[in-house]
N, C-alpha and C positions, 0 to 999 in steps of 0.2 A: 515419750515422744518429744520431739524441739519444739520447741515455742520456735513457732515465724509471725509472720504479719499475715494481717489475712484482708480481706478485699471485703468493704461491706456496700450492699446499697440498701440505704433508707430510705421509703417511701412512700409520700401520704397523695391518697388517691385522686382524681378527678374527682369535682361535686359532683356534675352527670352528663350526657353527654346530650340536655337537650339543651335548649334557651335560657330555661331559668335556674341557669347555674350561677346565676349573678358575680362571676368575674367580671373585673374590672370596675365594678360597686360595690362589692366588701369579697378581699380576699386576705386569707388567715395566714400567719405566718407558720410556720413548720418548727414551733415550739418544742413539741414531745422529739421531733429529729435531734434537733439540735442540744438537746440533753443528752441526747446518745452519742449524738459525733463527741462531744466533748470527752464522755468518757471511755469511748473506742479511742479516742486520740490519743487521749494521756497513757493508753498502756503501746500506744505506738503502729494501730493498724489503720489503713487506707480504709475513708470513707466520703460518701458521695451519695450525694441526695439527691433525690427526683422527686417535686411535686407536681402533682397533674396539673393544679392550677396556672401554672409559669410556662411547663417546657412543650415546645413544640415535637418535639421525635418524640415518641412511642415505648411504654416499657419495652417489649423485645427488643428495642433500636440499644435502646440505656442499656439492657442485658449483653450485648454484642459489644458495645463501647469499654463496659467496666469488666466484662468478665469474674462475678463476684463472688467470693465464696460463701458470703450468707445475703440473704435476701431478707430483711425487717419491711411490715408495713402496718399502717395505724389507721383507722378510719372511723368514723359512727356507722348507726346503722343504715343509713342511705346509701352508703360505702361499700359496704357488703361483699356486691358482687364484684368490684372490683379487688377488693382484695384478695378473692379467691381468684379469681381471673391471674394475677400478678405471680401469684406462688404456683399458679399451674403455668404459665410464661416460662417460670424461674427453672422448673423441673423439666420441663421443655430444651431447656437451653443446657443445661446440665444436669443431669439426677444425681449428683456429687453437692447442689447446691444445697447449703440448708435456710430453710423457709420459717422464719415466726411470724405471726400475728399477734398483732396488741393492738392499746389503745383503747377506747371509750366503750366503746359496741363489745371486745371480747371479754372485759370484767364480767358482762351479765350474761352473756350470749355465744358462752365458749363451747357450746355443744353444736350450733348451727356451723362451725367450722373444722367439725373434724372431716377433714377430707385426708385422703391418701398421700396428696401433696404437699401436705405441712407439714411440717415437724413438729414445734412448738407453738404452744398458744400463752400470751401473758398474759394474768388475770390482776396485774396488779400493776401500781405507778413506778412501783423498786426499779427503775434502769440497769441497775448493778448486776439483776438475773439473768441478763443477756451475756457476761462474762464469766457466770458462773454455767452458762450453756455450753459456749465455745470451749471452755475446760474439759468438758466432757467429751463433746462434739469432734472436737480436733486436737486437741492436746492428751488426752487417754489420761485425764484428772477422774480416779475415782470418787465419783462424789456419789450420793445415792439419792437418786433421783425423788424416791419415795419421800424425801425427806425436803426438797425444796417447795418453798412455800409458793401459791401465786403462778405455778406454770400447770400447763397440762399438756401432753406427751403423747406419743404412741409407742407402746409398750407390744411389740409385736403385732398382731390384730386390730389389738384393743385400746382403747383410749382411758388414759388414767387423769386424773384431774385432784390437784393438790389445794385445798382449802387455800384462802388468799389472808393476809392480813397485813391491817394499815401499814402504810409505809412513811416517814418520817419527810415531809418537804423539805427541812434545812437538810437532810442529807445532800440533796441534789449539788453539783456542781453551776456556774456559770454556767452561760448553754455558747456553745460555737456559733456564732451569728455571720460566721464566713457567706453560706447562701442568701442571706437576708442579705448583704452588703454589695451582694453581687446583682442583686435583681433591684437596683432604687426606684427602678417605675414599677412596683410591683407592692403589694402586701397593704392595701391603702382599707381605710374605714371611709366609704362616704368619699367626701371632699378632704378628707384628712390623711395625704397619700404620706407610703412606705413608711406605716404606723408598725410598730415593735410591740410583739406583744409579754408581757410579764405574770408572770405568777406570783400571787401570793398565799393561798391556800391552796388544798385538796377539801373536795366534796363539800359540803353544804349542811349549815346547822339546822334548817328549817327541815319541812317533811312535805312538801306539795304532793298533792295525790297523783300528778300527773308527770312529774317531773322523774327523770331519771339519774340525776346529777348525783342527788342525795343518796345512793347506793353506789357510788365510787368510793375506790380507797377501803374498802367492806365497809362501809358507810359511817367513815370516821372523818372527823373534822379538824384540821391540822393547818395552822396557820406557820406562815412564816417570821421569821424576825424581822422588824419591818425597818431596822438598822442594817440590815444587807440587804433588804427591796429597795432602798435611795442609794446605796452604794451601787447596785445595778444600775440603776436610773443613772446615774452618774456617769457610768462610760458609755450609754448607749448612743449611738450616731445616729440618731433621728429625733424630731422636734416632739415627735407622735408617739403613746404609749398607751395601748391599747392592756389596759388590768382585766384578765380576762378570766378571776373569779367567779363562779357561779353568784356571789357575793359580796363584793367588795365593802359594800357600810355593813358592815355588823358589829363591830364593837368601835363604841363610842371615843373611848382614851386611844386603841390604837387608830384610827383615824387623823384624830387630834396629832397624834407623832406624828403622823406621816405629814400630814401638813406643816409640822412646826420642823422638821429634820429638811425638806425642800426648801422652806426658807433660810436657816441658817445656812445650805449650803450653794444657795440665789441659782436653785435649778428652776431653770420657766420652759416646761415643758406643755403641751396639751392633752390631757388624760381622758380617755374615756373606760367610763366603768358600770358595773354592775350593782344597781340598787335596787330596797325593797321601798315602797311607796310608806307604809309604814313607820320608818327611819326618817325618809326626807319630812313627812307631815310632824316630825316632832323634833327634827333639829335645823330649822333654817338660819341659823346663826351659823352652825360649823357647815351647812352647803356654802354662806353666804362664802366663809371663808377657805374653801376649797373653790370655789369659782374664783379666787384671787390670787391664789395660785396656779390656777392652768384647768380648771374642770370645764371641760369643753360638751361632753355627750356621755350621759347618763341614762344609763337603761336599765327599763323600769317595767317588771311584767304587772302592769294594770290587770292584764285578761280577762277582766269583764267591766260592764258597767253597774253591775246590781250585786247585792249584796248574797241574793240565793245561789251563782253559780260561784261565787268564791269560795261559799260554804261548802261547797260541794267539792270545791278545789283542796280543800283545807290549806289554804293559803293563809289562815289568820291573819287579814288584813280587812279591812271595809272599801265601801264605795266612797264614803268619808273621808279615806286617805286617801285615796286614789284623784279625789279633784282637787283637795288639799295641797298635796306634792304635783300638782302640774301649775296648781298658783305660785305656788313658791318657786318656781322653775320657770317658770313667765316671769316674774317677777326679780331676778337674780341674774336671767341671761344665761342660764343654765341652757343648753338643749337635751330636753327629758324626749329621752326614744319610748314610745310607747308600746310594749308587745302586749296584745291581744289573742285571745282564742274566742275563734269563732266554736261553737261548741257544736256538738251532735243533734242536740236540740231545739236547734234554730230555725225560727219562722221567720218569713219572706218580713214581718214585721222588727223583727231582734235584727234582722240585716241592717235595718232602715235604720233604729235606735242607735247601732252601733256610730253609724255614721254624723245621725245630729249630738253625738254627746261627742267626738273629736272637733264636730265645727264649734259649737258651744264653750268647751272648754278651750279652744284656741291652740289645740294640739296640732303640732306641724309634723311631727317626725313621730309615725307609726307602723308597726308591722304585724301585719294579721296573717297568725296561722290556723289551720286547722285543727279540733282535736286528734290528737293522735293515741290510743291507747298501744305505750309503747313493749315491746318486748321485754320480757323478763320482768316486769312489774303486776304489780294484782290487777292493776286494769286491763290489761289484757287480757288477763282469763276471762275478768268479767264480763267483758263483750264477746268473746268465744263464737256464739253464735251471730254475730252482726257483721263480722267480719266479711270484706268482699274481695282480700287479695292477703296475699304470703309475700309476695316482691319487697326484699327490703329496700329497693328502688323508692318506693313511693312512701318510704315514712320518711318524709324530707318536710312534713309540715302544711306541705302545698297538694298533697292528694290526699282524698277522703277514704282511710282504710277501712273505716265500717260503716254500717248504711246509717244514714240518718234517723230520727225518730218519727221527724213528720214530715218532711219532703222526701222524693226521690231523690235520687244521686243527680240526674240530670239537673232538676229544678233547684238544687239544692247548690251548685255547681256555678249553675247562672245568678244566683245572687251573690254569690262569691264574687264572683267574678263583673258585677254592676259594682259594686263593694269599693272590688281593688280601683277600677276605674274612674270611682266617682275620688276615689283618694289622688290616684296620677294625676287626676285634670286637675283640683285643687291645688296639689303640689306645683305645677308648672305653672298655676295663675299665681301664686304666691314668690316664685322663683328657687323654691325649697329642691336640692340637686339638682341645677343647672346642666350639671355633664352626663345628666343621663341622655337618654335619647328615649323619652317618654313614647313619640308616637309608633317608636317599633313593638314595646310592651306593649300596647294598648290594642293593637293592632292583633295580638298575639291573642289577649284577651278573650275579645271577640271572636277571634275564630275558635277559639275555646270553647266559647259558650255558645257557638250554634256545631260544633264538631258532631259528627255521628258517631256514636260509639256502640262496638259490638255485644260490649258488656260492663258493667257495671267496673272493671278491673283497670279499664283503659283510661 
């Protein structure tokens, strides 16, 4: 058959479609897309992105505008249903369309999307497999399906699913940063708007029991060269670079490069990134000198204040490093973002704790989620029976997917939610995000925590 050009639309979904979607206070840039336009480009076909976060009109609206020959989209698990949503749209619009799924959520959880309207599912970070689909798809490239790694398929009826294995990050090309360029009031951290976000590994050395990062990539750990990570930094047209590592401090010497290659080449950019408390409580010499170079917001899963839910975490870290790495980050002008989990096990008391140990330590910038025992991982099974919803709607961090151990969901709910608000009013007496608009969430809160709910699920 001819090679022609073929029409793609890549698309990474809406967060959700209530309030606390938090656009407009941190929205992500379309990283995993723009890996793909790139290398859809260089073999010479038409592509076009749509993220829910930015566009106004409507997948169907984008379906009718681009008329696309393949349909790509990427999501976590709070995404879910839209991406199913998207690829049934896509078939909608033409049954000629072919539909993939990838991205975060289908590595682990490729079984929850075999629907009739997909074609393909990626279970892996290889971009490449996407060309070696359309070979097949549209060009009548015998390739043998059985044999490619990291996809899964429908094979008549029945759905086949091919074993995934790591994929190499230097392989990746530059990414197309055409729509980042095009949206400049868009993609912002915080106060730190149309921040770019950068890769430099896949997956995560550590093993947190609740984490699911650490299973990407078939749970390999793959760093990049960190002499093309400044050479990126180099061309990118924004002050703001969001490293958006599960990891970024992990090894000590490449660090140090990275610091030492930004200065020979006088880039004064603003970095925000991903650290273990750990790391910061034992090198505040190389933070001191990464904040001299541009270390603006560091984020830092504290997630607890005591040393028995960490252990429980197996985060191998202490309560010790955890006050540790925010002195030193007081101390430095660092701003340490503080993630927390509120856990399953929390009494109206651990609520209270949570909150005098952020004023105490002098922590301004914190975000508290939920436990969440997430799919595909052993903690899920093991809450099995606690569980009080399937919606992958609601593992976004901010709903309670199993029942608590000693409050009710309702009561359990309401201290959350005193929690959050005793944080916003602080925030606002302190001047900490000025551009929010605190009394609409707050307000929101509140109705929250006196809402009637039908069931436990709501």
């Amino acid at each position: 058959m001819e090679r022609r050009s073929l029409k793609f639309l890549l698309i990474h979904p809406e967060i959700s479609r209530t309030r606390y979607n938090f656009v407009g206070v941190i929205e992500n840039e379309c990283l995993e897309l723009e890996y793909i336009s790139a290398v859809l480009k260089e073999k010479g076909h038409e592509v076009y992105i749509y993220d829910g976060q930015v566009e106004t009109a409507t997948v169907p609206m984008a379906l009718n505008k681009y008329d696309p020959d393949v349909v790509y989209v990427c999501g976590r698990t709070r995404q879910e249903n839209f991406m199913l949503e998207y690829c049934r749209d896509a078939k909608g619009h033409s049954a000629d369309t072919l539909t993939i799924i990838g991205g975060l959520h289908a590595q682990l959880c490729y079984e929850r999307m075999y629907r009739d309207y997909v074609d393909y599912i990626l279970t892996t970070f290889n971009v490449y497999k996407i060309l070696e689909i359309i070979d097949i798809a549209f060009f009548g490239k015998e390739l043998l399906r059985t044999k490619m790694d990291g996809i899964c398929y429908r094979d008549g009826s029945k759905w086949r699913s091919n074993p995934s294995t790591a994929f190499d990050i230097n392989d990746l090309p530059l990414p197309d940063r055409t729509y980042f360029y095009e949206h400049p009031n868009n993609y912002r951290y915080l106060e730190l708007e149309h921040a770019a976000w950068v890769r430099t590994a896949y997956s995560c050395p550590y093993r947190c029991e609740f984490c699911v990062r650490n299973r990407m990539n078939a749970g390999v750990y793959v760093q990049r060269d960190i002499e093309r990570v400044v050479y990126e930094i180099a061309q990118i047209k924004s002050d703001n670079i969001y490293i958006v590592d599960d990891d970024f401090l992990v090894d000590e010497k490449r660090v140090k490069r990275f610091i030492e290659l930004l200065k020979r080449r006088n880039i004064r950019k603003n970095y925000i990134c991903y650290g273990r408390a750990d790391f910061i409580a034992t090198h505040e010499q190389l933070m001191k000198e990464f904040k001299e170079v541009g270390l603006y917001y560091v984020l830092v899963g504290l997630e607890s204040f005591d040393d028995n839910h960490l252990n429980s975490y197996e985060k191998h870290s202490s309560a010790f490093n955890n006050i540790k790495s925010v002195g030193i980050c007081n101390r430095l002008g660092i701003n340490l973002m503080g993630l927390f989990i509120v856990d399953l096990d929390y009494t109206k008391r651990d609520f209270m704790r949570l909150f005098k140990w952020i004023v105490r330590k002098k922590l301004k910038h914190v975000a508290i989620s939920i436990y969440t025992p997430e799919m595909g991982l052993e903690n899920f099974a093991r809450y099995k029976d606690r569980m009080i919803t399937d919606n992958p709607s609601h593992f976004d961090y901010l709903h309670l997917v199993a029942r608590p151990t000693h409050l009710s969901v309702k009561r359990y709910y309401f201290y959350y939610y005193i929690l959050l608000i005793s944080l916003f009013l602080r925030a606002k007496r302190e001047g900490v995000y000025d551009f929010i608009d605190y009394g609409d969430y707050i307000r929101s809160f509140i109705a929250n925590m006196f809402k009637k709910r039908k069931n436990d699920d709501e």
